[in-house]
C-alpha positions in Angstrom: 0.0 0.0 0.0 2.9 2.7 0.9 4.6 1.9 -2.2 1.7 2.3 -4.6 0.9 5.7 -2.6 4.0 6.6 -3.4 3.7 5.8 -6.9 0.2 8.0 -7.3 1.5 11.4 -5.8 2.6 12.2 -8.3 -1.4 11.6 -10.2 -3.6 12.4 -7.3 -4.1 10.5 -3.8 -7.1 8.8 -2.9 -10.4 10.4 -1.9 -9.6 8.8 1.7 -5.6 11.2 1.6 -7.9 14.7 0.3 -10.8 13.9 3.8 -8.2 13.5 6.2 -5.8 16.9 5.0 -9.4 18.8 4.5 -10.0 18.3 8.0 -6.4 18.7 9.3 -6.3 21.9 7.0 -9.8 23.3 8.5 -8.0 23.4 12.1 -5.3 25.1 11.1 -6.2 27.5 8.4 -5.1 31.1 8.8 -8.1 33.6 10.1 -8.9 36.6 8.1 -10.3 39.4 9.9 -13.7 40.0 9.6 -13.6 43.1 7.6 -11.5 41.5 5.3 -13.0 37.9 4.8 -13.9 37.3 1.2 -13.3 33.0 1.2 -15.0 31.3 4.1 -14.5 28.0 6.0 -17.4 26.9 7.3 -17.6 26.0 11.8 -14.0 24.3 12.8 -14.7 24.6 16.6 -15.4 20.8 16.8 -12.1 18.9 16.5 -12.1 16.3 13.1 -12.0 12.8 13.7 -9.1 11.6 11.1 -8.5 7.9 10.6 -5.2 7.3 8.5 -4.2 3.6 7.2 -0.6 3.7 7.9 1.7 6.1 9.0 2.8 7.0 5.9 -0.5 7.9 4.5 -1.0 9.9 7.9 2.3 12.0 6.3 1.1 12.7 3.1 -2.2 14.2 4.2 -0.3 16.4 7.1 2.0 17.4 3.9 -1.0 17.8 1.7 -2.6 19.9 4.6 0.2 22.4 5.3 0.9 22.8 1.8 -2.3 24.3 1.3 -1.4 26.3 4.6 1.5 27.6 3.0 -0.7 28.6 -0.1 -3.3 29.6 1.5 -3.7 33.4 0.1 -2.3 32.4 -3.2 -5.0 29.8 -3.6 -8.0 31.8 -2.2 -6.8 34.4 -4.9 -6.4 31.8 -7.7 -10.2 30.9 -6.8 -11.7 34.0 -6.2 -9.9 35.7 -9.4 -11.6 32.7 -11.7 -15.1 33.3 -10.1 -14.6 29.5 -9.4 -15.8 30.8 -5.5 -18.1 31.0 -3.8 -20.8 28.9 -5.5 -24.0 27.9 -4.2 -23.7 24.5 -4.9 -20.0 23.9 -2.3 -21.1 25.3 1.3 -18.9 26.6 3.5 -18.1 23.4 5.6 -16.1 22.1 2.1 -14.1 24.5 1.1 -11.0 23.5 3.1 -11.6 20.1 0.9 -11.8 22.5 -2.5 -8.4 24.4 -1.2 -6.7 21.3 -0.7 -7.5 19.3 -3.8 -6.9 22.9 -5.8 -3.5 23.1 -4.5 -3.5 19.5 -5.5 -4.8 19.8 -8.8 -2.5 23.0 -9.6 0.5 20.6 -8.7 -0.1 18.1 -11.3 -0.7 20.9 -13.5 -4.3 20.8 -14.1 -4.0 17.2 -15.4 -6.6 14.7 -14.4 -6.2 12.4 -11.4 -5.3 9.1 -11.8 -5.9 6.1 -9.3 -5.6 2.6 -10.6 -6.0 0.5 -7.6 -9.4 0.3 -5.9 -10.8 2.2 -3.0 -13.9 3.1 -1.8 -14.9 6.9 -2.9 -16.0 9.9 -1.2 -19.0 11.6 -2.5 -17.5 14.8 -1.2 -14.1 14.4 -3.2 -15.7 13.2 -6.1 -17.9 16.6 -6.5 -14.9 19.0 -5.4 -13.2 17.3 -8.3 -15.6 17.4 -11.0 -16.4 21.0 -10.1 -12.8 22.1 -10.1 -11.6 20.0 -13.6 -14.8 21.7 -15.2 -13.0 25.2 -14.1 -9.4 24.3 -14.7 -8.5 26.6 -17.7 -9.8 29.4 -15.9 -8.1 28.3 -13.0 -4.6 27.7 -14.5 -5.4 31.6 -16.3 -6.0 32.8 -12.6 -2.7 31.3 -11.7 -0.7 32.5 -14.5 -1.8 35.9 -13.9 -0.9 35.9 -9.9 2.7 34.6 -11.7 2.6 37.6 -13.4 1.0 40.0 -11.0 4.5 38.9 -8.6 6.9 38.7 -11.5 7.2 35.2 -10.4 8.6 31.9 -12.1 7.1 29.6 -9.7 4.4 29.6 -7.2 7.5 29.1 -4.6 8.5 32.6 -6.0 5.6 34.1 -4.3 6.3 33.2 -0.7 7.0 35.9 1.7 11.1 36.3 2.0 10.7 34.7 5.6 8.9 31.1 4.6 11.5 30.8 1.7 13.8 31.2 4.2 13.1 28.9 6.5 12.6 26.6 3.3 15.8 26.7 2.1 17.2 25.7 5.9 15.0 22.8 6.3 15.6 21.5 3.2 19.6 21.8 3.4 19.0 19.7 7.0 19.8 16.2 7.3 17.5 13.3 7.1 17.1 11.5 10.6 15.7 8.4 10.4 15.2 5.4 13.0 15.9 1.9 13.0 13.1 0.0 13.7 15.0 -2.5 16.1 11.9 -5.0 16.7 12.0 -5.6 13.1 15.6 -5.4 12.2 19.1 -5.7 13.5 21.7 -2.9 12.8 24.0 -5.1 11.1 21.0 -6.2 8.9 19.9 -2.4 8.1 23.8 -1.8 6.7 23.9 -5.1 5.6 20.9 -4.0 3.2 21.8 -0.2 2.5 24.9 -1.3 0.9 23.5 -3.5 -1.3 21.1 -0.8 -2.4 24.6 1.7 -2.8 25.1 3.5 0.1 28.7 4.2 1.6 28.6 4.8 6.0 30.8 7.9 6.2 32.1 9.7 10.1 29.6 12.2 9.7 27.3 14.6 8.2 30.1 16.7 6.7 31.0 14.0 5.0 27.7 13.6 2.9 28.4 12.8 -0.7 25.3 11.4 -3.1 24.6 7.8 -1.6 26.0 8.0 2.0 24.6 8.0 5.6 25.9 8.0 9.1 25.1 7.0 12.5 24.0 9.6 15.4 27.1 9.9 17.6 25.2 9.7 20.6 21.8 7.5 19.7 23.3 3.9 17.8 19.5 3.5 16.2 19.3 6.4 14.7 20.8 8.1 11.0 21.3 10.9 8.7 21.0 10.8 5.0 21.1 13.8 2.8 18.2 15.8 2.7 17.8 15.1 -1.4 17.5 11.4 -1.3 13.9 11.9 0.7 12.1 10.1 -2.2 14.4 7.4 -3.0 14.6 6.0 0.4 11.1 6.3 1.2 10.3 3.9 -2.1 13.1 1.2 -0.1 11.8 -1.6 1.6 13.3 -1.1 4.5 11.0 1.9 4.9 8.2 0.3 3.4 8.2 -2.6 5.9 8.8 0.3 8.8 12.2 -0.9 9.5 13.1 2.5 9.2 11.2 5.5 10.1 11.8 8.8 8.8 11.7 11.3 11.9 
């Protein structure tokens, strides 16, 4: 299962992945003030009740989720500019679900969403969907003119200064990772990662492409760099949980 999910971001997630970050996103949305509300988000004064599969399905929707956090203005714009919202038809208590599968949709560049494996669908997700693929050349207009209004290449370009910031450090930070010992020896975990390629080096300044070292003060955990995220999470050793990514 956390290897075909992994194979699917790329086309979409499952109706069950857009629920859970809808809900996760509808707690933690930024407030407007009142005088200067124009998208609105229904009551989120009850707390959601989110079931995940696995624990890496409980990742991608908190990713998916604070994505859309991060984009929140940019995608309340892109919606408002296409006169995709409001509309009578979504009431307030889904429009964290049509932020979500917007920012979604805009990252697979309007293309169409493609599951192949079965699951059960969402009524919800399955009208957010339709409603936002019948709209999506006036959506990708509305983004290409926000591109334009910032002088931007890239929606990354129109982050405040301070969020790219703080972008650009956590994504030059190490990968920590822990070893899973119930499932898996040390020996076996270095046993395996050099078969797949990867060299144990001192420490993190010692990082090339395929390397990895060992906490100097914890012996289960490790650091990878930060740029082979996708690679090892498609390993088995991370798809059977023998390692977790911290």
């Amino acid at each position: 299962e956390k290897r075909t999910m992994t194979l699917i971001e790329k086309n979409g997630y499952h109706d069950c992945v857009y629920i859970n970050a809808a809900k996760i996103f509808q707690g933690i949305h930024t407030e407007k003030r009142k005088d200067r509300i124009l998208v609105r988000y229904g009551d989120d004064s009850v707390s959601p009740m989110l079931t995940f599969k696995d624990e890496y399905s409980q990742r991608v929707c908190y990713e998916l989720a604070f994505n859309a956090l991060k984009y929140q203005d940019l995608l309340e714009e892109i919606l408002l500019d296409s006169c995709v919202y409001p509309c009578q038809s979504i009431p307030d208590e889904l429009t964290s679900l049509l932020v979500v599968m917007l920012y979604d949709l805009q990252e697979r560049k309007f293309q169409a969403r493609e599951i192949f494996d079965e699951e059960e669908p969402v009524a919800e997700v399955q009208k957010i969907e339709r409603y936002l693929y019948s709209f999506r050349t006036k959506l990708a207009a509305a983004l290409a003119r926000c591109r334009i209004k910032h002088d931007a290449l890239s929606i990354e370009c129109i982050l405040p200064e301070t969020i790219r910031k703080q972008e650009q450090r956590a994504s030059a930070l190490p990968l920590c990772v822990w070893i899973n010992t119930f499932k898996i020896s040390l020996q076996d975990v270095f046993r395996d990662l050099e078969k797949k390629g990867f060299t144990r080096v001192e420490s993190v300044s010692d990082f090339d492409r395929y390397t990895y070292c060992m906490d100097q003060h914890c012996h289960d955990v490790l650091f990878f760099p930060s740029s082979l995220k996708e690679e090892l999470l498609n390993l088995d050793l991370f798809a059977d949980s023998k390692l977790l990514l911290q």
